[in-house]
N, C-alpha and C positions, 0 to 999 in steps of 0.2 A: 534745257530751259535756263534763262539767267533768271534767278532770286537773289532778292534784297533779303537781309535777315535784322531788323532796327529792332536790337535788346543791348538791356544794357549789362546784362549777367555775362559778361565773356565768356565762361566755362559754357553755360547751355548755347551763346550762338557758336563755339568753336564748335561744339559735338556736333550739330545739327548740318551747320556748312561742312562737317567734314563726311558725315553720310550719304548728305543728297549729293556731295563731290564725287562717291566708290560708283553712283549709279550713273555717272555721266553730267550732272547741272555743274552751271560755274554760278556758284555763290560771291556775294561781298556781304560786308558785314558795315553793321553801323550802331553805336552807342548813342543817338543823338537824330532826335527827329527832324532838329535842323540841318546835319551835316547829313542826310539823307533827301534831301528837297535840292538836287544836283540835278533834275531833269534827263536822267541818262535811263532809256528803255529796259523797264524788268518785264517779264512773263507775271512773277510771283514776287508780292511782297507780305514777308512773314512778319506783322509789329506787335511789339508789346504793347497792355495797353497799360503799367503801370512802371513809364522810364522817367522814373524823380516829376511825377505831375508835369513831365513834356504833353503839351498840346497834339496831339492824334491826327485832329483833323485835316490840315494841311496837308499829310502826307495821302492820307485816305483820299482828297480831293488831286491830288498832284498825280497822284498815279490809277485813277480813274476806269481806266482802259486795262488796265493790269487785275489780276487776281490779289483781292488782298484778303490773308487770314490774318485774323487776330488771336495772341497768344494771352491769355488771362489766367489770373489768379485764384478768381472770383465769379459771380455770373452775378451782373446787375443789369440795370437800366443803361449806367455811364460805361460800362467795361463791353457788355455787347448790345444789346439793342439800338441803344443811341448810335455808335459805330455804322451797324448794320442797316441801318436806316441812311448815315450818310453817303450808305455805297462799298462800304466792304462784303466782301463775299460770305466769309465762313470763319467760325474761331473755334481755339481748338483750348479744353480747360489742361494747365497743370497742375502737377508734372503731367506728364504725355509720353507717350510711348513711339519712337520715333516712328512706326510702324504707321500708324495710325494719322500722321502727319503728313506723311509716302502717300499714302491710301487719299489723303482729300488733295494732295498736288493734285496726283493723275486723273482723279476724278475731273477735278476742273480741266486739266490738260486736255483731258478727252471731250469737255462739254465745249471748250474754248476751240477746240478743232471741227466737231461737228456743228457747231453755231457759223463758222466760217464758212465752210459744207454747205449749208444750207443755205446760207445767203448766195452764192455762186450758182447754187441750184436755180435761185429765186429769178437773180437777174438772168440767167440763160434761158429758162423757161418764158420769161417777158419777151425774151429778143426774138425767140424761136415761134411766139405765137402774136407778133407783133402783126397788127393789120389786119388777122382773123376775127370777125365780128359775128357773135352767134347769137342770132336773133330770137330765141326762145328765152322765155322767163326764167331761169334759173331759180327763183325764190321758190316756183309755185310747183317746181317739177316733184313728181314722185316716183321714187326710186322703190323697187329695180326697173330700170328701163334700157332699149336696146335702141343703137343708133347703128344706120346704114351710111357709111359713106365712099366714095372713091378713092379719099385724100385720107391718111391715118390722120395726119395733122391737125383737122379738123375736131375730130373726137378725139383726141389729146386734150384739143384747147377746150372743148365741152367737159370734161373730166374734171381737168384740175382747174378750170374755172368755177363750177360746181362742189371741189371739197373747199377752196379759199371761201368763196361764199358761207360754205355752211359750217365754216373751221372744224374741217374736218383734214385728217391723213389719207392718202389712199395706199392704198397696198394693190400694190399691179401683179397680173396674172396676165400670161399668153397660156388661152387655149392651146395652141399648139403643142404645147408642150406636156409631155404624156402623163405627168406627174399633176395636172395641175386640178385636175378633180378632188385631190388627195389634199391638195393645198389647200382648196377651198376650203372643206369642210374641215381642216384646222384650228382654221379663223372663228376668232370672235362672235359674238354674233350681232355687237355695234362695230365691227369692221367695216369700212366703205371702201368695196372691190371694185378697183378696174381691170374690168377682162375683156380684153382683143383678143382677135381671131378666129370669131365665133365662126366664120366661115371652112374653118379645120374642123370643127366638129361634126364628125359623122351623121348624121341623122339618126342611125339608131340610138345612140348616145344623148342627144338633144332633150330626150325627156326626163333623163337623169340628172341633165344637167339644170335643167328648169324646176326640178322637184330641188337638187341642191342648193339656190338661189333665191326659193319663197321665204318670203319672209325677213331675207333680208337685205342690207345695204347693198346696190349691187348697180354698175354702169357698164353695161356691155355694147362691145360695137364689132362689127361689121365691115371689111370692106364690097361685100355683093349684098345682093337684094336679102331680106330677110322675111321670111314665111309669114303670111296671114295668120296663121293658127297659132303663132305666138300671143301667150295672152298676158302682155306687157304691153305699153304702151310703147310707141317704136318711132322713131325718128327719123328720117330722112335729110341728109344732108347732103346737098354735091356742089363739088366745085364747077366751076369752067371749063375744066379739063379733066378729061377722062382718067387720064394717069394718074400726073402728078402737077400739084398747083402752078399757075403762073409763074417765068421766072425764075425756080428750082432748077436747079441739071443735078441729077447724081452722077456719085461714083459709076462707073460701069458693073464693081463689085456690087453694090448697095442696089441698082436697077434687075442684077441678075437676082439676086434674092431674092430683091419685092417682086418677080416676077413669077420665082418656083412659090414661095409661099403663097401668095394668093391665087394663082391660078392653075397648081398641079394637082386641085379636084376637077379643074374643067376639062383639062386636055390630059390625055393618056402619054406616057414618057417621049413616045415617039413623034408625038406632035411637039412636045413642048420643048423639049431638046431641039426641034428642027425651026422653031420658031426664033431660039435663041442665038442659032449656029454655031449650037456645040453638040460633040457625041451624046451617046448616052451615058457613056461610060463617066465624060466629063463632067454631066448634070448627077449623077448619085456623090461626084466627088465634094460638089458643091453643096450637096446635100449634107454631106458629111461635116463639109468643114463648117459649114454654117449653124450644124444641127436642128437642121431640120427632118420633124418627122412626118414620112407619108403616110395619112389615114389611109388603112383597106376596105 
């Protein structure tokens, strides 16, 4: 990371730029809040807030987009609050321990990467669900509820359209996966789970797994038909296309998949490997690499 370090104590910014220097950051330094309003991109800027009554704010506003801690004397209104208020991040009181200093970089390092994280998430999940239009009230829906459809894409967009609505996080689960019983009941019990691939779930299995999901936050889907005797409210959603939506082509990898996973309850290996026009041998390997597990 590059850090500004604006103190006017030389001794404490030499120590500090020469610490965060052993772990890898390239520091400068500046005595002077105005020979620090240079416009040159920091990650981190570390400022005092008592350099000879220099005005603060300027830099707090100039570097905006950056991480600013303030190093203080004192704890006031003028030294953090007001600061804090204009837009700095985090201040640290001294002396201080340069430890401690390390400890709120990375902190923010890490908030400042997962905030990006997220945003990339945000716009990919718009593009990827762009033109899906899900005609049920979202406001009035009550959870747990199960949705059938052909398309995963569709209950995707039903999922995470329903936790934005309700600002809510989801925590996703694939039934298929042999561990994920275990998962659930992990969770929270304001957690709001999404769990695909109910149709991996054994039947004998199904009312444990109904017993593990009452009562609470819970959006499960389907891509085959879903039993009557599920006593949840259940959903029905299909595209136009049996497979896969309008438009789409997959991978040939990505097709062989969606194919063993959802459909190696219907057809027995020898059907389903002949369907694909591969050995059998060749459908366990895809099994493997994909990790996928076959319900008995």
């Amino acid at each position: 990371m590059r850090i500004l370090i604006i103190e006017n104590e030389i001794y404490l910014a030499q120590s500090i730029a020469a610490k965060l220097g052993e772990l890898g950051h390239s520091c400068d330094m500046s005595s002077s809040t105005q020979d620090a309003l240079k416009r040159i991109p920091y990650d981190v800027i570390l400022l005092s807030t008592n350099i000879n009554d220099q005005d603060i704010y300027p830099v707090i506003q100039a570097y905006k987009d950056a991480v600013v801690i303030l190093m203080v004397s004192y704890i006031s209104n003028d030294t953090v609050s007001k600061p804090l208020s204009a837009g700095a991040k985090d201040y640290i009181l001294k002396p201080f321990m340069i430890e401690e200093l390390i400890r709120k970089i990375e902190h923010f390092q890490d908030y400042e990467r997962l905030k990006r994280q997220n945003s990339t998430y945000q716009r990919y999940l718009k593009h990827v669900f762009n033109g899906i239009n899900i005609k049920e009230d979202l406001e009035d829906i009550e959870v747990p509820i199960f949705i059938s459809s052909n398309f995963q894409k569709y209950t995707d967009t039903f999922a995470f359209t329903y936790a934005e609505m309700h600002n809510k996080t989801l925590h996703f689960v694939s039934l298929a996966n042999p561990n994920a019983f275990s998962e659930i009941e992990k969770l929270s019990a304001s957690t709001l789970i999404y769990a695909n691939d109910f149709q991996a779930v054994k039947k004998s299995d199904r009312k444990a797994f109904l017993e593990l999901i009452e009562g609470r936050e819970a959006i499960v889907s389907s891509t085959d038909t879903i039993d009557s005797d599920i006593n949840y409210r259940v959903i029905e959603i299909k595209s136009d296309n049996n497979v896969f939506e309008q438009g789409d082509i997959l991978p040939i990898e990505d097709y062989v998949k969606y194919i063993v996973l959802n459909y190696q309850h219907k057809f027995p290996d020898t059907e389903l490997s002949k369907k694909l026009g591969i050995s059998r041998k060749s459908l366990w390997e895809k099994r493997k690499k994909y990790g996928i597990i076959k319900k008995k």
